[in-house]
C-alpha positions in Angstrom: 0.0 0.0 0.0 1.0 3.7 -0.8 2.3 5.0 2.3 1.3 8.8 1.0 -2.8 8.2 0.5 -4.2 9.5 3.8 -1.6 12.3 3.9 -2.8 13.6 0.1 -6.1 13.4 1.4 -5.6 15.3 3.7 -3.6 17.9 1.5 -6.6 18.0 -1.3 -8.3 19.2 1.5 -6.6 22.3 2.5 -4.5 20.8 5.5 -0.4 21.4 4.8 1.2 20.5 7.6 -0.3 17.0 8.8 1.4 15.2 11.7 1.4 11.2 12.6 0.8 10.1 15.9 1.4 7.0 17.6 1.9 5.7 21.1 4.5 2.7 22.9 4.2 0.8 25.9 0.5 0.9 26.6 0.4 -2.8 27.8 4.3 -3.2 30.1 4.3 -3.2 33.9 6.5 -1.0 34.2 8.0 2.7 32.8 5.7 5.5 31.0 3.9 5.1 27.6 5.6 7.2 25.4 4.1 8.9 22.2 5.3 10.7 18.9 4.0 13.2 16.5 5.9 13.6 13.2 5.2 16.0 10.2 7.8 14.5 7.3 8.3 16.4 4.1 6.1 15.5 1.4 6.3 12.5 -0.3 9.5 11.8 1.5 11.5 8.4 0.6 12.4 6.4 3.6 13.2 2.9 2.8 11.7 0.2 5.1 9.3 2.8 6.7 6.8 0.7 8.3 4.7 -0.4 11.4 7.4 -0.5 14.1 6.5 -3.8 15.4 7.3 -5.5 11.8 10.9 -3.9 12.1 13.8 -5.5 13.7 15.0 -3.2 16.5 18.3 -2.7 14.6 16.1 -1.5 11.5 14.3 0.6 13.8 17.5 2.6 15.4 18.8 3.3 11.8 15.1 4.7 11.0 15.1 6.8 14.0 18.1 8.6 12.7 16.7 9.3 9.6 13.5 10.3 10.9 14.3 12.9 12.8 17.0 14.2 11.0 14.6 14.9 8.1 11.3 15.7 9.5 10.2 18.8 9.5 9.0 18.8 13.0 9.2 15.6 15.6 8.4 15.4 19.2 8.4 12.8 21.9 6.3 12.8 24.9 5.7 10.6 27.9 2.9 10.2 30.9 4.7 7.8 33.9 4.1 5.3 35.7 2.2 7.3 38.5 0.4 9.3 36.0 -0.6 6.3 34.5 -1.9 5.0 37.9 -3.8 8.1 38.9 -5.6 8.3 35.5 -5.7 5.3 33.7 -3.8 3.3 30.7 -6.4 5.1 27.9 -6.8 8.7 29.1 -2.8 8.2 29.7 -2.1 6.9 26.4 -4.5 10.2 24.9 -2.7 12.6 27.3 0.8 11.1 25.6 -0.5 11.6 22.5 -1.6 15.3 22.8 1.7 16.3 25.1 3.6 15.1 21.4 1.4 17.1 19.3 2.0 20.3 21.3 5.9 19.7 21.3 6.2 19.9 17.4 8.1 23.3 16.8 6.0 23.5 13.7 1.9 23.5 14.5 0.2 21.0 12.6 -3.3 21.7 10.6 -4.6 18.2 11.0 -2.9 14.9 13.3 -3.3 11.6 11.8 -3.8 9.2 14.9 -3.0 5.7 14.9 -5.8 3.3 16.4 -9.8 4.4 16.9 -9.3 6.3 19.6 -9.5 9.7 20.5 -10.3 10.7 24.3 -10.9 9.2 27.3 -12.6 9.9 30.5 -10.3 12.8 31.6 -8.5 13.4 28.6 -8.8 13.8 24.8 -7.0 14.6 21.7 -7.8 18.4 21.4 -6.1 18.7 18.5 -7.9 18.7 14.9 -7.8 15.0 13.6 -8.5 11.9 12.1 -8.2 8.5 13.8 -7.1 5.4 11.4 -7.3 1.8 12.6 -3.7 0.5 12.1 -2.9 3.7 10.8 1.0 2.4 11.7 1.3 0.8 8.3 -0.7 2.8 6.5 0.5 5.9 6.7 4.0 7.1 6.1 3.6 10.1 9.0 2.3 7.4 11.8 4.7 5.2 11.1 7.1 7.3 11.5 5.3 8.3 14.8 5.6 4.5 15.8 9.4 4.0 15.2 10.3 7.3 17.6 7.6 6.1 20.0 8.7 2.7 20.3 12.6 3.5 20.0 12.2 6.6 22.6 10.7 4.1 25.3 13.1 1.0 24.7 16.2 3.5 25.0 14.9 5.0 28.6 13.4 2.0 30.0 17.3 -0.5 28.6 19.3 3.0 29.9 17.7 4.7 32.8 15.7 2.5 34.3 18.0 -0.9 33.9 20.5 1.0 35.3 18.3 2.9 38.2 16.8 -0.5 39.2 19.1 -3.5 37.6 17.9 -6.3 39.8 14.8 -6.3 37.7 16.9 -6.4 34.6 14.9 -3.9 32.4 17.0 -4.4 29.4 15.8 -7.8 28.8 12.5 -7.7 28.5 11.2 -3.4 28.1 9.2 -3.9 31.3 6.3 -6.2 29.7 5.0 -8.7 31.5 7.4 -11.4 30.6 8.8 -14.9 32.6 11.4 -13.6 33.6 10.2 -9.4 34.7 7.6 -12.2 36.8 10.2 -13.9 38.6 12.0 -10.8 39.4 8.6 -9.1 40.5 8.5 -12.2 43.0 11.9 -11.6 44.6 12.1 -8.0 44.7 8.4 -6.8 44.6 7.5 -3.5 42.4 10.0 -0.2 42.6 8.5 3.2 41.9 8.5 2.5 38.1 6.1 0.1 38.3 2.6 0.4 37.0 0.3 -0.5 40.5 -3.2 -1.0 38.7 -1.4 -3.2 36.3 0.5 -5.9 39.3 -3.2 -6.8 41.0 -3.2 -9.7 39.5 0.4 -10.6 40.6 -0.5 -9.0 43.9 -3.5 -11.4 44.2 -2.0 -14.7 43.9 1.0 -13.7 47.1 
């Protein structure tokens, strides 16, 4: 599929500067969800821009370079753990979404947004948009949202927090809800970067 139709769409109809928008780390234990908005030059050229989670995460790192040192505008937001907490995963995950659209240096006329998705209890995408279901590999902008999303969170949760809290080893497994981030839950119990509302199962079963 043309990675350019919903953006030219979006042109014909009077909107120049359209950003993508994706989100990482909705569904791990542990860390923030991060989001991205990107507005890319038109009909830019990026080989292998796709869906972040088809990319390897060496593909990925190379992309991120490229990305952002050819968009016209990129930002990267985040909403932590406690935020997430206090609120909850969906109006976090739109509050990390909006937070990236108002960092873009250059205002955007219209924000492609990945999923179906626009608001939640507390908090809503205020900007003007468009939702698109899998929008990640349809769209060249989101996409590109996806890659600095994904790579933004995997760089602070293997950097800062493996090394703020290495007995849970971080690194290994991003904070999901793997084996191993289990067995380490067991031993150590959470630190402050976990997500509380998302260990009452594990808390159920001690």
């Amino acid at each position: 599929m043309d990675l350019w139709t919903y953006e030219r769409e979006q042109w014909a109809h009077g909107f120049a500067a359209v950003c993508g928008v994706d989100e990482a780390g909705a569904g791990p234990l542990a860390g923030p969800v991060y989001a991205a908005a990107v507005i890319l030059p038109r009909e830019l050229d990026i080989p292998g821009l796709n869906d972040s989670k088809k990319l390897t995460e060496k593909r990925r790192e190379a992309l991120y370079g490229i990305i952002t040192a050819q968009a016209e505008a990129w930002s990267v937001a985040r909403v932590e753990a406690a935020e997430i907490d206090e609120m909850d995963i969906l109006n976090a995950r739109m509050l990390a979404m909006q937070r990236a659209i108002d960092g873009l240096s250059v205002p955007p006329d219209l924000a492609l947004i990945d999923g179906n998705r626009d608001h939640g209890s507390r908090y809503a995408i205020t900007a003007p948009h468009v939702t698109i279901v899998k929008g990640d590999g349809k769209s060249a902008s989101v996409a590109a949202a996806s890659i600095l999303a994904k790579v933004s969170r995997d760089r602070y949760v293997s950097g800062q927090l493996d090394a703020q809290y290495p007995q849970y080893q971080f690194a290994r497994h991003k904070g999901y809800g793997t084996k191993l981030h289990y067995e380490m839950l067991d031993r150590y119990g959470p630190c402050p970067a976990h997500r509380r509302t998302f260990l009452k199962k594990w808390e159920a079963r001690r």
